[in-house]
N, C-alpha and C positions, 0 to 999 in steps of 0.2 A: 494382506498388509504389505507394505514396500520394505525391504530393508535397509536400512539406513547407514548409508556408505559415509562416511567420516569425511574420506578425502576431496569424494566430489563434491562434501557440502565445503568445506577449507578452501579447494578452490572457485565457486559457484561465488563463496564471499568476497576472495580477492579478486574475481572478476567486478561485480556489483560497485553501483555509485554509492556517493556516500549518503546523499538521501533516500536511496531502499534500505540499506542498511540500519539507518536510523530507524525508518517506518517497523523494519522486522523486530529492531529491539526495543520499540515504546508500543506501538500499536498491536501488532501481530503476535507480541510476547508470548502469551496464554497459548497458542498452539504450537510452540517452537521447543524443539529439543532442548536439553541443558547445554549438551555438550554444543548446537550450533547457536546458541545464544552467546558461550561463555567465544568459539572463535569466532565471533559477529562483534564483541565488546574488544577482546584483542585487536581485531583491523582498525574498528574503528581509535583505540588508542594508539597505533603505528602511524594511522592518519592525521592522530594530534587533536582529536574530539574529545571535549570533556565533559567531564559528570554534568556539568553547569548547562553545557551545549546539549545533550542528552534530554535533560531535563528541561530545559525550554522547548525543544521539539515536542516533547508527547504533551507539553500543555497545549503548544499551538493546534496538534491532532484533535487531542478533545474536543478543545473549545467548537474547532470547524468540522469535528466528524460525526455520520452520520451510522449510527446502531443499528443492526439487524435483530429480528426478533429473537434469536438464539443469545443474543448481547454479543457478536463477534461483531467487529468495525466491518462495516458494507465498501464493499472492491469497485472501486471505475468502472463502467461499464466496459472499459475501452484499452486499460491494462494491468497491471495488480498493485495502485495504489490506494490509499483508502479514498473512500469518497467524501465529501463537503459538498454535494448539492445533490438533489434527484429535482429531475423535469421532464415534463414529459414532453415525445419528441417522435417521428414517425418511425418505424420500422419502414426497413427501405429495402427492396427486392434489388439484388446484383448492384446495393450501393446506388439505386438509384429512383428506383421506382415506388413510392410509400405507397404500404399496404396495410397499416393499420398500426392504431396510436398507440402508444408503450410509454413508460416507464424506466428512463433510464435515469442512473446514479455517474456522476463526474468527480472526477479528481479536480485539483485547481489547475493543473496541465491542460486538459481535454475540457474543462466547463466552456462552453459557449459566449458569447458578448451576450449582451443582455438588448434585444432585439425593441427599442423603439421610438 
């Protein structure tokens, strides 16, 4: 098991935008320390985000996210936001060469145009 360093997570948060931020504290909640939840709500109050702002985020998440069988929100295929579409799409050797079809999940950053 990892130990759980305080400081690095204090500043991992004042690094971080303020939309992962939000994601860690609506969506990702349920896996997340006390103590890096409670300085994940302080940033985001230094940044001037409120209960109101919080609470529209994690409806907008719901509404467009997508479950995994364990119930934990399903991750981008592409970087650690939550997902809102799965499609499927080629696996691609050295990014280039498609080798067989898959199943990937998209954030609304990385979802593709809708091809036609």
């Amino acid at each position: 098991m990892l130990e759980y360093d305080r400081e690095k997570v204090r500043e991992n948060v004042r690094k971080a935008d303020t939309e992962d931020l939000l994601d860690r504290v609506t969506v990702y909640r349920s896996g997340m320390e006390p103590d890096a939840l409670y300085a994940i709500e302080e940033e985001l109050r230094r940044r001037g985000v409120t209960a109101a702002e919080i609470d529209a985020h994690a409806r907008r998440r719901e509404e467009a996210g997508l479950i995994e069988a364990e119930g934990m929100p399903a991750r981008c295929s592409f970087c650690p936001r939550p997902a809102v579409e799965r499609r499927w799409g080629w696996h691609r050797l050295w990014g280039r060469l498609p080798v067989f079809p898959r199943l990937f999940r998209y954030c609304a950053a990385h979802r593709p145009a809708t091809s036609r």
